[in-house]
C-alpha positions as CSV (number, residue, x, y, z in Angstrom):
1,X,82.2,109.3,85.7
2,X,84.1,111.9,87.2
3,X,83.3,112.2,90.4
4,X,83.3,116.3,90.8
5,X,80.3,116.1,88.1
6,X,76.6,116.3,89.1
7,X,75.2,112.8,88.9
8,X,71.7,112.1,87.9
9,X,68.2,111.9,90.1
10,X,68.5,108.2,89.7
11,X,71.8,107.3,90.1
12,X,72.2,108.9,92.9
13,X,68.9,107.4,95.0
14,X,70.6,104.2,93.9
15,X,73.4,105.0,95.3
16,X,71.5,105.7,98.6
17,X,69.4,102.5,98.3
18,X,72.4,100.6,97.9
19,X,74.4,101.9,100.7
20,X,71.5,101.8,103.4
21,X,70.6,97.9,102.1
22,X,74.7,97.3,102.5
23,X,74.3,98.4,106.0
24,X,71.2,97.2,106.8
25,X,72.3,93.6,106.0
26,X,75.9,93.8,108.1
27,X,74.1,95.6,110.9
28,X,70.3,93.9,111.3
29,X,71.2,91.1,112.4
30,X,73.3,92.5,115.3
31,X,70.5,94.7,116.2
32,X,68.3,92.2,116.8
33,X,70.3,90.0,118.8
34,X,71.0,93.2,121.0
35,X,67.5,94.1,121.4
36,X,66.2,90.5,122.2
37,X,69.0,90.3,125.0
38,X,66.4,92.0,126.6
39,X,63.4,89.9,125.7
40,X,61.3,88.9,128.4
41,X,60.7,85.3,127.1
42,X,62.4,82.5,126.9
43,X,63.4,81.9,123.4
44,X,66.1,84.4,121.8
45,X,64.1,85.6,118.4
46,X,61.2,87.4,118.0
47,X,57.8,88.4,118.9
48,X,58.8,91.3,122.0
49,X,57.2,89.9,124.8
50,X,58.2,93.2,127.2
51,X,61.9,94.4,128.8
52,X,63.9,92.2,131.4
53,X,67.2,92.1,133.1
54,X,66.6,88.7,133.8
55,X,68.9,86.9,131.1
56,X,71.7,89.0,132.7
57,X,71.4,88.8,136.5
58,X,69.1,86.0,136.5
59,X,69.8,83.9,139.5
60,X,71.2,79.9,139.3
61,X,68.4,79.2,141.3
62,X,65.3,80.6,139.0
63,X,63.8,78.9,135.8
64,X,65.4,82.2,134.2
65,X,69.5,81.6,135.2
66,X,71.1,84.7,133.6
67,X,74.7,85.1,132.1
68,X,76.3,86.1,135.6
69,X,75.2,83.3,137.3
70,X,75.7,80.8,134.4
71,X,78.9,79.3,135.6
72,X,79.9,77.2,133.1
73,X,79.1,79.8,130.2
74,X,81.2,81.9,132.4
75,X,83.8,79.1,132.4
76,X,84.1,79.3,128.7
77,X,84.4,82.6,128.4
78,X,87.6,82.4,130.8
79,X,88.9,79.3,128.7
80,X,88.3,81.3,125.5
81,X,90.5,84.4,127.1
82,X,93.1,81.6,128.2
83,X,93.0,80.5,124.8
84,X,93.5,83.5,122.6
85,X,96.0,84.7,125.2
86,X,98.4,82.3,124.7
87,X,97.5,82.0,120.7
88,X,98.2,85.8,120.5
89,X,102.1,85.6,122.4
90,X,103.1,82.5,120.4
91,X,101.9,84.4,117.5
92,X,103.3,87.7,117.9
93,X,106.2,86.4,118.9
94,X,107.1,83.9,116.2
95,X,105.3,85.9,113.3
96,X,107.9,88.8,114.6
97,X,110.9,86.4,114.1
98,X,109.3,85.0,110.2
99,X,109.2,88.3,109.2
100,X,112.9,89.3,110.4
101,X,113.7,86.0,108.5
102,X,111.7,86.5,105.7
103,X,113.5,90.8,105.0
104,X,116.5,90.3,106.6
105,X,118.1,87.1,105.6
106,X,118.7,85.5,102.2
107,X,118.7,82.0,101.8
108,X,118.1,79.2,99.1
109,X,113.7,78.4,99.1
110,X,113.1,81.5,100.5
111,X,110.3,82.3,98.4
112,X,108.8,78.6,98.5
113,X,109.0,79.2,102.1
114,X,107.1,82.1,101.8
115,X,104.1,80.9,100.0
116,X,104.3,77.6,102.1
117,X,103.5,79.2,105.1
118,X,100.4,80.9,103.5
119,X,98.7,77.4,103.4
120,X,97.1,77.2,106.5
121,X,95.3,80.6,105.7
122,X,93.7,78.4,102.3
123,X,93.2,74.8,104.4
124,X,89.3,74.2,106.0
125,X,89.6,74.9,109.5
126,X,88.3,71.7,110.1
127,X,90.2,69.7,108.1
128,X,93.0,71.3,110.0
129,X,91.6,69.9,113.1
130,X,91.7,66.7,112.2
131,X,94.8,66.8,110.4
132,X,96.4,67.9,113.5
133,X,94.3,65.4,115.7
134,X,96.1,62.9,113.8
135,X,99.3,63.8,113.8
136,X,99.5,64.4,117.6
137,X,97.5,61.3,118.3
138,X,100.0,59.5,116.8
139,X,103.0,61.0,118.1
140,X,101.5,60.2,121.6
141,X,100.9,56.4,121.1
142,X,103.7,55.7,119.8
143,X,105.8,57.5,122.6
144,X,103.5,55.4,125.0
145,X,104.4,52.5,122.9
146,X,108.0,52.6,123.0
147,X,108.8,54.5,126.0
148,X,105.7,54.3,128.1
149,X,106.0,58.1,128.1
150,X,102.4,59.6,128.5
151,X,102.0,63.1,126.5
152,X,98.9,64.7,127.9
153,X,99.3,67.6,125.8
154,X,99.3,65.7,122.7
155,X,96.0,64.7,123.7
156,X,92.1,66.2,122.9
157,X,92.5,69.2,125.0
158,X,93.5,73.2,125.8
159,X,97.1,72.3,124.4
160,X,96.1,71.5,121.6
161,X,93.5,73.6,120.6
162,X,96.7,76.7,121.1
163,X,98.4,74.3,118.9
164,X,95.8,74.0,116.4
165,X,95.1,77.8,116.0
166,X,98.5,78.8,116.3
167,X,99.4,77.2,113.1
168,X,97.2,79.5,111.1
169,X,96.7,83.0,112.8
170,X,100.5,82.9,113.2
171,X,100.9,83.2,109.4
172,X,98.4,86.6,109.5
173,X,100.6,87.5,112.3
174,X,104.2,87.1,110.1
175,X,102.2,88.8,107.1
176,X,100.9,92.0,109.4
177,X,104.6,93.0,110.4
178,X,106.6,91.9,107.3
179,X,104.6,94.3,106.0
180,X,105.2,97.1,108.4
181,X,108.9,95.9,108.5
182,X,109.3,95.9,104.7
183,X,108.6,99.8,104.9
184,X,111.3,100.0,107.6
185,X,114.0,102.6,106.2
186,X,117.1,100.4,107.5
187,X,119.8,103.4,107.2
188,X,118.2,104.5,110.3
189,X,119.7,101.4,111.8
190,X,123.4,102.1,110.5
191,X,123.3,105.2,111.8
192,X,122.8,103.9,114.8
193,X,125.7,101.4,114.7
194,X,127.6,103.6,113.4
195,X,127.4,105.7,116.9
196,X,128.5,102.7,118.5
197,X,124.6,101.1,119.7
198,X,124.4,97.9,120.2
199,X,122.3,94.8,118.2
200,X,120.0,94.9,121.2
201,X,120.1,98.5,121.9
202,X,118.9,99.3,118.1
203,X,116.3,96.1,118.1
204,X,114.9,97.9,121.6
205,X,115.0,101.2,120.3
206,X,114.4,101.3,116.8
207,X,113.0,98.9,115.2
208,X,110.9,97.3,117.4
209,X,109.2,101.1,118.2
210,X,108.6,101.5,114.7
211,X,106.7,98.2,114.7
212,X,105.0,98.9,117.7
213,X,102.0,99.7,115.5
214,X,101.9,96.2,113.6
215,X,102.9,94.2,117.1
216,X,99.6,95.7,118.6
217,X,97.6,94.9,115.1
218,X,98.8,91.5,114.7
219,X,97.9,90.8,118.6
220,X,94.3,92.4,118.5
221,X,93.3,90.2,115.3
222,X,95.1,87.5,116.8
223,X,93.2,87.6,120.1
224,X,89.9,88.0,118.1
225,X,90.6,85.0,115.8
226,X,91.3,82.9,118.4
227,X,88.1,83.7,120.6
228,X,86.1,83.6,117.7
229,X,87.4,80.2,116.3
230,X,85.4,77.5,116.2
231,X,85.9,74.6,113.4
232,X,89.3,74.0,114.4
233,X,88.9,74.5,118.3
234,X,85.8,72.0,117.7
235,X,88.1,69.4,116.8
236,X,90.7,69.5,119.1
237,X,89.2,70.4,122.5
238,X,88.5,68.0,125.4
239,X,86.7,68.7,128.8
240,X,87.2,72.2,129.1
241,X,85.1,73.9,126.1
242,X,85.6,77.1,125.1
243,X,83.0,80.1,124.0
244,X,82.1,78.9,120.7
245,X,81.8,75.4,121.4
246,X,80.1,75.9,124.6
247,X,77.4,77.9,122.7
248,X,77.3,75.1,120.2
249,X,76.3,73.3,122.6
250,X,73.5,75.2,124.1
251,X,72.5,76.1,120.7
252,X,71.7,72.2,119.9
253,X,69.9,71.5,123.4
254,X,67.5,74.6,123.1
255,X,68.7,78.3,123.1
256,X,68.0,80.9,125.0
257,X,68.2,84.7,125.6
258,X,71.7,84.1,127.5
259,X,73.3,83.3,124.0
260,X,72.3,87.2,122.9
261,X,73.6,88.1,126.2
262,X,77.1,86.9,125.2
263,X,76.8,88.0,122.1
264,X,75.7,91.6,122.7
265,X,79.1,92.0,125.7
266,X,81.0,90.2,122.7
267,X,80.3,93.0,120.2
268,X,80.6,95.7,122.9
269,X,83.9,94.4,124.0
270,X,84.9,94.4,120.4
271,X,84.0,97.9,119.7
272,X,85.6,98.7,122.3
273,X,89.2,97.7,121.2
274,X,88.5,98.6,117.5
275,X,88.1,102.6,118.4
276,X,91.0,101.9,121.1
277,X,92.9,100.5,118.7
278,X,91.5,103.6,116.1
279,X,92.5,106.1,118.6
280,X,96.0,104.9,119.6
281,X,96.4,104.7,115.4
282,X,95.3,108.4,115.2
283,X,97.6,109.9,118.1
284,X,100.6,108.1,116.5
285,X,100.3,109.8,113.2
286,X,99.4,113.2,114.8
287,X,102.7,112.7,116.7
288,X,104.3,111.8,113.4
């Protein structure tokens, strides 16, 4: 149907229906976990049982310990940051240098190499885990076997859980700038030699601006996959627990309005960067 044509009575309350059920089903559930946040009772779902600040400010010392005195919940949150911090350099970083490798050099398997890396993206996350579990289990016994060499990091623990997400948001990461750096119009670089600039020079003031966009992309889901990960992280962590298995945790012993807490400064934090990241996206094409 084209669309500049007038669309039947029907058709177009369907259309309405359909749009506010779409919405209604990404966005209810959020709501709710919002509003009961504020719930004065002690379980984290409905009926309302009145307004309360106390699952935020609760003291340690109350039967109603809120989120800011909830050290070990706040614990997690750090390790979580920890976490996707490091995830999100590694991955930047080497996705940045597989998609230079992947436009800029030719070389026999190229293309195997390509689709290779896209397996972690298809592999369980938990199988992952434990693939990786393994593998560095291994590795460290049989170093303490023959050398009596004691790899902590190959061990159940923060190591290893930046190990074990690294090897799958880094392929989003290569995939977000190869495809800003395929668009990359690569005479503006001989120009630039050609007035006597440096490798570096036109790496630092070329290309790498131009990419600027995709850097920042790659990092923000990168951060956010990382702090949101749990089937892999589940698998590989050891004393210190992140976020999601933390909340796992408290899910299984009993939950509690504190869990919508997290969740509500979760979702406000990540609307936060999504219209920061929106904003800085529309000033660079104004400027452009």
């Amino acid at each position: 149907m084209i669309a500049s044509l007038p669309r039947p009575l029907w058709l177009r309350i369907c259309t309405v229906l359909y749009a506010l059920a779409f919405f209604a089903f990404l966005f209810l559930p959020l709501v709710i976990v919002a509003v009961f946040a504020f719930n004065d009772a002690p379980y984290p779902a409905p009926p309302w049982r009145g307004f309360t600040l106390d699952w935020f400010t609760g003291s340690a010392e109350s039967t109603r310990r809120g989120l800011f005195s909830d050290r070990a919940m706040l614990g997690s949150i750090w390790t979580s940051m920890v976490v996707a911090s490091w995830v999100t350099l590694l991955s930047v970083l080497v996705g940045t240098a597989n998609a230079f490798l992947i436009e800029r050099t030719q070389f026999r398997g190229k293309q195997a190499l390509s689709l290779l890396m896209l397996a972690p993206l298809v592999i369980p996350g938990v199988i992952l885990g434990i693939s990786i579990l393994a593998f560095a289990s291994r590795i460290a016994n049989l170093a303490d076997d023959l050398w009596g060499l004691e790899l902590e990091f190959l061990r159940p623990g923060l190591p290893l859980v930046v190990l074990g997400q690294f090897s799958y948001i880094v392929s989003i990461a290569t995939l977000t700038i190869t495809a800003r750096l395929k668009r990359f119009d690569v005479t503006l670089e001989e120009a630039a030699y050609n007035l006597g600039a440096s490798r570096f020079a036109v790496l630092w003031t070329i290309t790498l601006p131009y990419l600027k966009p995709a850097l920042i992309g790659s990092a923000a889901i990168s951060f956010l996959m990382s702090f949101e990960n749990f089937n892999t992280t589940l698998m590989l962590v050891g004393s210190d627990a992140p976020l999601t298995v933390m909340m796992y945790g408290r899910m299984r012993e009993g939950a509690t309005p504190v869990l919508n807490v997290v969740s509500l400064l979760l979702m406000l934090a990540s609307a936060v960067l999504a219209l920061t990241l929106l904003r800085g996206s529309t000033a660079n094409q104004t400027k452009g």
